[in-house]
C-alpha positions in Angstrom: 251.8 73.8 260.3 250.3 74.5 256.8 248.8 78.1 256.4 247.3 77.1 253.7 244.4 75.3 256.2 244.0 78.2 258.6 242.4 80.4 255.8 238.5 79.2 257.1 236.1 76.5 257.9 235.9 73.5 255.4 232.3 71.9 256.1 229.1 73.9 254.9 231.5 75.9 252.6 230.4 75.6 248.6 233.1 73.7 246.5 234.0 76.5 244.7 234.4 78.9 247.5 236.7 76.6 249.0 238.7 75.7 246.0 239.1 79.5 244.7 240.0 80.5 249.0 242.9 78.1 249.0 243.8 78.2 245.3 243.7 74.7 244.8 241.6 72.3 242.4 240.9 69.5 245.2 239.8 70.7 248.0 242.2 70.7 250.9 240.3 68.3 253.2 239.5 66.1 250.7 243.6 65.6 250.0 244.4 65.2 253.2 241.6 62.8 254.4 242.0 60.4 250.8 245.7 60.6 251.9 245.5 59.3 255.4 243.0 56.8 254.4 245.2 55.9 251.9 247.9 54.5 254.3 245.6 53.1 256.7 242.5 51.8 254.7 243.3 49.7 252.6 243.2 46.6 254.1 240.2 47.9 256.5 237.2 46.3 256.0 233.9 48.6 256.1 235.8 51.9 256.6 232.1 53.6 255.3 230.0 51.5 257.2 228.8 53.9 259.6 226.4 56.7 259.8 228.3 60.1 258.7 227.2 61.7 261.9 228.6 61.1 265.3 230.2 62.2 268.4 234.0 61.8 266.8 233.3 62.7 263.7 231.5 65.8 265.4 234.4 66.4 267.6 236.6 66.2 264.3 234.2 69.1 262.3 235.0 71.2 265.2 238.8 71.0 265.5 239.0 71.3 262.0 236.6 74.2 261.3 238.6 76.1 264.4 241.6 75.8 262.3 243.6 72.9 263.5 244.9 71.4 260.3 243.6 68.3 259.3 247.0 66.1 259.0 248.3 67.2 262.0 244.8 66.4 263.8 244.5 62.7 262.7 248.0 62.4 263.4 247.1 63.6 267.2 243.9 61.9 267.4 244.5 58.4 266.0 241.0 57.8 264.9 239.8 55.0 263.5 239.5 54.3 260.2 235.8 53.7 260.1 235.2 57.6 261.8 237.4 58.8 259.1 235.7 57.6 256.5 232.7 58.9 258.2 234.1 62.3 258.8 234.8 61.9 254.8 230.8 61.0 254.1 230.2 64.2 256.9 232.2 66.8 255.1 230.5 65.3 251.2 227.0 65.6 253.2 227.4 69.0 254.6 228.5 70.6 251.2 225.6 73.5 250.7 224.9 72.0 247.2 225.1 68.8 246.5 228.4 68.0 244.3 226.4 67.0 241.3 223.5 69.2 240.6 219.9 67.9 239.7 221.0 67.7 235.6 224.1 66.0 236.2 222.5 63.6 239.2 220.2 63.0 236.0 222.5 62.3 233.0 224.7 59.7 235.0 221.6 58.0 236.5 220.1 57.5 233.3 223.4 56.3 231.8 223.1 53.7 233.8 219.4 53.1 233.4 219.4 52.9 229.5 222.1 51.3 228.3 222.8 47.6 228.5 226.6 46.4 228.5 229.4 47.4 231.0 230.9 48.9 228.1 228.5 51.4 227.0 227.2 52.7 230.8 230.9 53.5 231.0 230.8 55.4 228.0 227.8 57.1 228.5 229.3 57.7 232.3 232.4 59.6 230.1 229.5 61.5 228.5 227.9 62.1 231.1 230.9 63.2 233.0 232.2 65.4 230.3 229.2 67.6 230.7 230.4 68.2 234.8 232.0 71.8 235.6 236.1 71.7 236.7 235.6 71.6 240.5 233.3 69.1 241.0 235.2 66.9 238.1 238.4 67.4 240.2 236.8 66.3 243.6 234.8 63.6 241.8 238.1 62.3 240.1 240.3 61.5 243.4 237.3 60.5 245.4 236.2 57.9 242.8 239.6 56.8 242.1 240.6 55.7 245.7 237.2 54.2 246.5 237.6 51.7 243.5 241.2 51.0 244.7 239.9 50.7 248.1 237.7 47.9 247.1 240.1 46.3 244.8 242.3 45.7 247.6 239.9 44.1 250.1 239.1 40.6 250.3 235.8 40.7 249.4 235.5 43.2 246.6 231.7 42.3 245.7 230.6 43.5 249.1 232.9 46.3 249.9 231.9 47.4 246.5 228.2 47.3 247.7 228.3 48.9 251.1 230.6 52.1 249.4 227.8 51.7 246.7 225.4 52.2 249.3 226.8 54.9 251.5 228.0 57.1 248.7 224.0 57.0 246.7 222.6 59.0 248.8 225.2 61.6 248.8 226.4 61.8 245.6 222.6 61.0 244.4 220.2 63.2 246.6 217.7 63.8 244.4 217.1 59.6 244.1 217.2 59.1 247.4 213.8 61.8 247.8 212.4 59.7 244.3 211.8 56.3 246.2 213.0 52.9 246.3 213.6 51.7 242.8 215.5 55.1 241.9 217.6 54.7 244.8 218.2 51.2 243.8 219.8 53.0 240.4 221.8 55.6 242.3 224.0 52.5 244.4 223.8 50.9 240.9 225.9 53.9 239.5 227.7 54.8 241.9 229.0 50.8 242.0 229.8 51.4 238.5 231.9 54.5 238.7 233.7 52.8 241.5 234.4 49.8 239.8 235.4 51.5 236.6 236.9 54.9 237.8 240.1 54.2 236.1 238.3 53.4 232.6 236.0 56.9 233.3 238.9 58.9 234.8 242.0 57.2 232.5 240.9 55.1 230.2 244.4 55.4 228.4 246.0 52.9 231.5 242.9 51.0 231.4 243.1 50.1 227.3 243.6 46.3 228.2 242.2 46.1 231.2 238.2 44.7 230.7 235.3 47.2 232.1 234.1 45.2 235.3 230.7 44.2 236.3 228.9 45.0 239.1 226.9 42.1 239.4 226.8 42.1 243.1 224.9 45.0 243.4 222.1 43.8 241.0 221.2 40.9 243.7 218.2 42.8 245.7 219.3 40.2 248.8 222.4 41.4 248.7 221.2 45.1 248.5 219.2 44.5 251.7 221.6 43.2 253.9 223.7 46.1 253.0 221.5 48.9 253.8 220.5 48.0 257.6 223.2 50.0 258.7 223.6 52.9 256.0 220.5 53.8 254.8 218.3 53.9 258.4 215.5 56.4 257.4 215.2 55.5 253.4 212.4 53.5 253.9 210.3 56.4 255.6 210.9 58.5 252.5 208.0 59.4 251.3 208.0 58.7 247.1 207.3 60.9 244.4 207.8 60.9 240.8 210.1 58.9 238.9 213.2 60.8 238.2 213.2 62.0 234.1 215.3 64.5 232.3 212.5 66.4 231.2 212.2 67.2 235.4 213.4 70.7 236.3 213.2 71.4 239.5 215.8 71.1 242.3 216.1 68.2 244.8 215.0 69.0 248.1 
């Protein structure tokens, strides 16, 4: 059994605190749960389909946060792939903070929103990246990474690529998701973007022949629609307020 996971809980614990507890750069959850899905995802279809919340992935927070280790858990369980990708979405959603904060949720969104080609959103999504402290960079990194090779390796990229688009916004985007529709709209945008293009954000020196690629699929509001019945239950009842800007300063709710 590895010590190293008996030090604490993992969910509701800040990034840093969990990082700087285990003396690690990627958090140890995160390793182990990329890692399993790794070997048994790949060729799953809608692994992130459902809601982050439910009685396994409940049962899940609580053997882990007692101390069993994660491996040796999901090795005992045999869970399905779609609750580990949930209990993935679970432990993301229960970090205190979100893992961007408000300015960096900001400067990648309007990356996105400004420029025009594939090839400069992905270079103003390396600026905007740039700017992001060492923790969250090395959670975003491996998480980003594996979700664009998990979509590259199912048979319909264009609408794996959506629904991960779609369940990660929210997440990785709170402070669109409480700024209505259309900025929501921008968050799966960007996150289909830095899916698509992790290697080219993350290493663009193995990506120097390989073309940016588009993420036409998620501009198709049909195809946004059919998407979001399952993962974003409750957007709609937002209620909207101001357009996100980077002249905003306070925090997302």
């Amino acid at each position: 059994m590895n010590s190293m996971q008996m030090q604490g809980p993992f969910f509701g614990v800040p990034l840093r605190v969990l990082c700087e507890r285990d003396a690690v750069e990627v958090p140890i959850i995160l390793g182990d749960l990329l890692r399993w899905l790794a070997t048994r995802a790949l060729s799953t279809p809608d692994a992130f389909a459902q809601p982050a919340k439910s009685c396994a992935t409940s049962q899940l927070k609580i053997a882990i946060d007692s101390g069993v280790p994660v491996a040796d858990l999901l090795e005992a369980c045999h869970p399905a792939v779609s609750e580990v990708g949930s209990l993935l979405k679970l432990w993301l959603q229960d970090l205190p903070d979100p893992l961007l904060n408000w300015d960096e949720q900001v400067e990648l969104l309007s990356a996105c929103k400004d420029e025009g080609s594939i090839e400069q959103r992905v270079s103003a999504l390396n600026d905007g990246l740039a700017m992001i402290d060492h923790y969250t960079l090395a959670t975003l990194k491996p998480l980003l990474l594996f979700l664009q090779q998990y979509c590259f390796r199912q048979r319909r990229f264009d609408c794996q690529l959506l629904q991960v688009a779609v369940a990660m916004a929210p997440i990785l985007f709170p402070a669109a998701l409480s700024a209505g529709a259309p900025e929501l709209r921008l968050a799966e945008e960007t996150v289909a973007t830095l899916v698509s293009n992790a290697l080219h954000v993350f290493n663009p020196a193995l990506a120097v022949n390989v073309p940016p690629a588009t993420t036409t699929a998620a501009n198709s509001p049909g195809a946004v629609l059919s998407a979001t019945n399952t993962n974003k239950q409750g957007a709609a009842q937002q209620a909207p307020s101001s357009q996100l800007s980077k002249k905003q300063k306070q925090q997302p709710p």
